[in-house]
Structures are given as C-alpha cells and as structure tokens.
LOVEX-394850 format. One record per residue (C-alpha): y negated, x, z; residue number from 0. Coordinates in steps of 0.25 Angstrom, whole numbers, plus 5000, padded with zeros to 4 digits. Each point is the difference from the previous one (the first is absolute). Example, Ala and Ser with C-alpha at 12.3 -4.5 7.8 and 13.67 -1.06 7.14 Angstrom:
REM LOVEX-394850
ATOM_5018_5049_5031_0
ATOM_4986_5006_4998_1
REM end
This chain:
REM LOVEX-394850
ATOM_5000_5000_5000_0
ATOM_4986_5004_4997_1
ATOM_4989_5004_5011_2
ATOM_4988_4998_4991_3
ATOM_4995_4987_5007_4
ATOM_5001_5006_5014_5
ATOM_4991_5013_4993_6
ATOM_4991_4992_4993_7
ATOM_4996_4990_5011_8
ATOM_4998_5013_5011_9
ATOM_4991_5006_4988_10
ATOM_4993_4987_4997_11
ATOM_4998_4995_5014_12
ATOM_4993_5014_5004_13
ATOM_4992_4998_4988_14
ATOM_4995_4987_5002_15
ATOM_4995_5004_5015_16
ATOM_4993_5011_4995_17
ATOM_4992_4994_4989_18
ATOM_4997_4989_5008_19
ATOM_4995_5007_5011_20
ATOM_4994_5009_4989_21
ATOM_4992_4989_4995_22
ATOM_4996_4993_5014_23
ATOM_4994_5013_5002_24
ATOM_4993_5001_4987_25
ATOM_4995_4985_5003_26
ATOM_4993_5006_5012_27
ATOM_4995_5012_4994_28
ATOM_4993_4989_4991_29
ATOM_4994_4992_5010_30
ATOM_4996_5011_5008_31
ATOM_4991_5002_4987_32
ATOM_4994_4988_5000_33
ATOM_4999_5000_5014_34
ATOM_4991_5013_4998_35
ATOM_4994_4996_4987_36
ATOM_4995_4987_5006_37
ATOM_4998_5006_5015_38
ATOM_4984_5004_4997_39
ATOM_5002_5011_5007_40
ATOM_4993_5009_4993_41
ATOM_4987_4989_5004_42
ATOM_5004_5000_5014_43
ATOM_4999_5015_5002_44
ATOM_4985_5000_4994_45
ATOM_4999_4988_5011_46
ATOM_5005_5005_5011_47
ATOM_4991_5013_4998_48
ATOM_4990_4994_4998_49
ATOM_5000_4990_5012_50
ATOM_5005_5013_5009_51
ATOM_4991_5009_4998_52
ATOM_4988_4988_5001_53
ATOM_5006_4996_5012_54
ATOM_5001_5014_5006_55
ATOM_4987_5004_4998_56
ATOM_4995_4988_5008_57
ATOM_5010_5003_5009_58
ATOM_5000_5005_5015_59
ATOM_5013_5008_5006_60
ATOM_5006_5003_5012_61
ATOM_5011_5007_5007_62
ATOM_5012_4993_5005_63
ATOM_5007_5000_5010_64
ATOM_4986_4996_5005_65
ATOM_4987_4992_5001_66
ATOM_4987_4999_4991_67
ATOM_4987_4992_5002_68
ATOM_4996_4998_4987_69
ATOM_4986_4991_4994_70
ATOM_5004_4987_4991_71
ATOM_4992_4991_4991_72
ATOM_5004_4984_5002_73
ATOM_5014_5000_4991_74
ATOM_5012_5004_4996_75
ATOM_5005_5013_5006_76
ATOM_5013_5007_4995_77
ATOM_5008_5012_5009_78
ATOM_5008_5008_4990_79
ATOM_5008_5016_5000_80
ATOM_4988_5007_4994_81
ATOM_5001_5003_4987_82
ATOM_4999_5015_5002_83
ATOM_5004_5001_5013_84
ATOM_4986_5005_5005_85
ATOM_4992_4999_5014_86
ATOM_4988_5006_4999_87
ATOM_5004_5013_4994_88
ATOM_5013_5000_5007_89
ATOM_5012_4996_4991_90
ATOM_5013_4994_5006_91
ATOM_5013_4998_4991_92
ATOM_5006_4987_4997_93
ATOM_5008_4994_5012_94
ATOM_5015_4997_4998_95
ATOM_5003_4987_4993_96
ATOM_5008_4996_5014_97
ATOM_4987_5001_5007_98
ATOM_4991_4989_5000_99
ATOM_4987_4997_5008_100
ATOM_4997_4988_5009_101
ATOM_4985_4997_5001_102
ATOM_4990_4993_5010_103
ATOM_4986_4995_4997_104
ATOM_4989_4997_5006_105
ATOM_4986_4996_4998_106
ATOM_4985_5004_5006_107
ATOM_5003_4993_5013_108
ATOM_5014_5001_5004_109
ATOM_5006_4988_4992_110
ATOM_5013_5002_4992_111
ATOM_5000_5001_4985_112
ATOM_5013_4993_4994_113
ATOM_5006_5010_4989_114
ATOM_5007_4995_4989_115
ATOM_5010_5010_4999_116
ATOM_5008_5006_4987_117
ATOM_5015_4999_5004_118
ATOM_5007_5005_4986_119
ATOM_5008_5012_5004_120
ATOM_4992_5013_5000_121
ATOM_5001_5008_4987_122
ATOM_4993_5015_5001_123
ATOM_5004_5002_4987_124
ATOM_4989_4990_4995_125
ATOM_4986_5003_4996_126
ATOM_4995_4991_5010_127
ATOM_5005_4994_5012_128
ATOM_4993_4989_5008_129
ATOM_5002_4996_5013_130
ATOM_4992_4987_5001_131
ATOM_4987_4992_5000_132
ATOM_4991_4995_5011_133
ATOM_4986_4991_5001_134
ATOM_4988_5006_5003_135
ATOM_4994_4987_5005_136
ATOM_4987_5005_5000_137
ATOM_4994_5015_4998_138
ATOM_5001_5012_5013_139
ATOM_5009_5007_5008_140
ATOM_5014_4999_4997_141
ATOM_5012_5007_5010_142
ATOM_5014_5005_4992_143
ATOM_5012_5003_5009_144
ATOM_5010_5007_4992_145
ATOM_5014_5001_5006_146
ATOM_5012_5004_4993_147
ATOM_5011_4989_5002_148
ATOM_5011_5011_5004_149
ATOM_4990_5006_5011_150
ATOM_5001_5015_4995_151
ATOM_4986_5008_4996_152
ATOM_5005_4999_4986_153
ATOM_4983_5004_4994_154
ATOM_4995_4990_4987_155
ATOM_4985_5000_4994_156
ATOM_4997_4985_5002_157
ATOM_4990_4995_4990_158
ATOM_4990_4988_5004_159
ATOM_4994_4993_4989_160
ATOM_4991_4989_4995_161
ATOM_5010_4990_4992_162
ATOM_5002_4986_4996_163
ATOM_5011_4991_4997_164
ATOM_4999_5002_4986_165
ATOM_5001_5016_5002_166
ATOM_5012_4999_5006_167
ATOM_5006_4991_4988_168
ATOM_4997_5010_4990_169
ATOM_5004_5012_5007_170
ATOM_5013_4991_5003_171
ATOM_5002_4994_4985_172
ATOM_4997_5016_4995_173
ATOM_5011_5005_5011_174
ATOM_5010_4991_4994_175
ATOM_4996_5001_4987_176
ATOM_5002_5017_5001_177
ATOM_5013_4998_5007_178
ATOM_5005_4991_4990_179
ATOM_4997_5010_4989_180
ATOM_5005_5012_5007_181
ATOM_5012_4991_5002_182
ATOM_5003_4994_4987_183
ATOM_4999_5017_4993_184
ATOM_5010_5004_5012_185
ATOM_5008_4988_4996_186
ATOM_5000_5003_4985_187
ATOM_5003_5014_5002_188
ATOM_5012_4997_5009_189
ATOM_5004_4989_4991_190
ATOM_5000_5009_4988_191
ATOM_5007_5011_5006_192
ATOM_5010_4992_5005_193
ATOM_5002_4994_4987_194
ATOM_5003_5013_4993_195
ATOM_5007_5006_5012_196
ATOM_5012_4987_4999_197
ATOM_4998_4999_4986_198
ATOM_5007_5014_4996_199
ATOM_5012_4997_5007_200
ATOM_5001_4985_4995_201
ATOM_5001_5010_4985_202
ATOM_5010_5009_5006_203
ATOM_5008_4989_5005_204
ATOM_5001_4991_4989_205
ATOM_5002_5012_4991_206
ATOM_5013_5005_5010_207
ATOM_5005_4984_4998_208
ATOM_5001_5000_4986_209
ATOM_5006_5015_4998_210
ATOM_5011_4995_5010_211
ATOM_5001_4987_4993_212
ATOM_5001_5007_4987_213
ATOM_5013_5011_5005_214
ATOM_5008_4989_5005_215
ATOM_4999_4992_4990_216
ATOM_5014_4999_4990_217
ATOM_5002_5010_4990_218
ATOM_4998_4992_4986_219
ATOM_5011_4999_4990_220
REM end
C-alpha cells in the first residue's frame, strides 16, 4: 500500500499553517500602515512642540519631594514632569516610570484647591508627562506639596503652569495621535518581518511535500 496520502496531508497541513499565519501577519503589517498613515502624527509632534515649549516658557518649576509658593493668575493651572527637567539651573533626571507623585493645593488663605489629577500610568519615555489640572479660582499665592506616593526621595523637576481645558485636549489628542503612529510603524515593521520570517518556511515545506509526494509515487509502465 502506498503512504503518499499520509505524506502529502503532513506537508500540506504545515503548509497551510504557515501561510495562513504568513498572511495574518502580512494583514497586520497592513493595518499597521494605515494606522501610521492616518495617525497624524507627523502634526502631532509640531503640536506637541509647540504647545511645550509655550507652556514651559510660561512656566514655574520646583523641586519634589517638596514645597513651592508660586504666584497664579485667575484660571486653569496645569502641574506636569518639566520638559527639560530643569530647577532653576539645576537639572534633575527623569524619575522611574513606578514612581508617581501625589500633590496637595492650597490657595492664599489656607483653603484646599481640588486637583484634577491625571491617573494614566506614567510613561518616562514620553515627550510630555502630565500629572494633573487645578482651579486658580481667583489670582495669588498658591501652595504645592509634592510627595512621591511610595515615600522615598525619588527628585523630579515639577512644572507649574498656566492652562486650560482645551490645552490639555490638544496635548491629549497630539499624545494619542504620536502614540498611534509610532504604533502602527512598529506594528508594520513586525507584521512585515513576521511575514517574511513564516513565509520561507511555508516554501521549504511545501516544496519537501511535493518532492516526497513525487518519489513515492509508482513507477509508470
């Protein structure tokens, strides 16, 4: 009795799972394309440089762990990493993305200031990281305690400035818009690899199916 069948149906079941993952990865590389192509991110970044370094230069900065008294105009006031992780003249690196910083507000005459704070995970790896908004209800003195939420000295360059609602929504849309980009091109560059890497052996394999298909098969005549 022959033993093509069972030959053929290992070769071609390999085969099949190959290509089909082959082309499952080539379908993400695609949509990783599209994702970049249609993220804006290229727009994003000019936005979130823009809006930075406006924002910054308007901006006041202080060391945590600590305390800082700074002078507000009636508003919206944002507390954010620095930028450039400066105090003064004094730079201080990037903290740890698994520490975060809990702060308390309070205005000219003792009365706590509620902070809106910014609870997506802490990412040091992004050009700007924003820990929250607060009401300046009316212009003067405001008081920020900085703490870090794990209790160690862990140093950060806290930046306080002037921003509204709609601020924060473009930074937030330029964030997401930059994250999707840089995600779709990772994306298309797996997805391609991937592609190629399980494509080649779907060949070999299919082409070893059919030359043991072939010498098993009976001689003619």
């Amino acid at each position: 009795m022959l033993r093509t069948s069972p030959l053929r149906r290992r070769g071609n079941c390999a085969f099949q799972i190959l290509l089909a993952l082959a082309v499952i990865a080539a379908l993400l590389a695609v949509g990783g394309v599209v994702s970049m192509l249609t993220s804006g991110a290229g727009d994003a970044v000019t936005v979130l440089e823009t809006e930075i370094k406006t924002i910054a230069q308007n901006s006041q900065s202080f060391e945590a762990p600590g305390t800082a008294t700074v002078e507000l105009a009636e508003g919206g006031a944002m507390l954010a990493l620095h930028p450039d992780g400066m105090v003064g003249d004094k730079k201080i690196g990037v903290p740890p993305a698994n520490v975060s910083y809990n702060f308390t507000i309070t205005d000219a005459d003792g009365n706590a200031v509620k902070f809106e704070a910014n609870n997506a995970p802490r990412n040091p790896q992004a050009p700007f990281e924003m820990f929250g908004f607060f009401q300046a209800k009316k212009a003067g003195a405001y008081t920020i305690e900085a703490k870090t939420s794990d209790g160690s000295d862990t140093k950060a360059a806290i930046m306080v400035a002037a921003a509204d609602e709609a601020t924060a929504q473009r930074l937030a849309n330029a964030g997401l818009a930059l994250v999707k980009g840089v995600g779709g091109g990772c994306l298309a560059v797996c997805g391609c690899l991937a592609a190629i890497a399980l494509a080649i052996p779907a060949f070999f394999v299919r082409k070893k199916a059919k030359a043991a298909a072939h010498d098993t098969l009976p001689p003619v005549g």
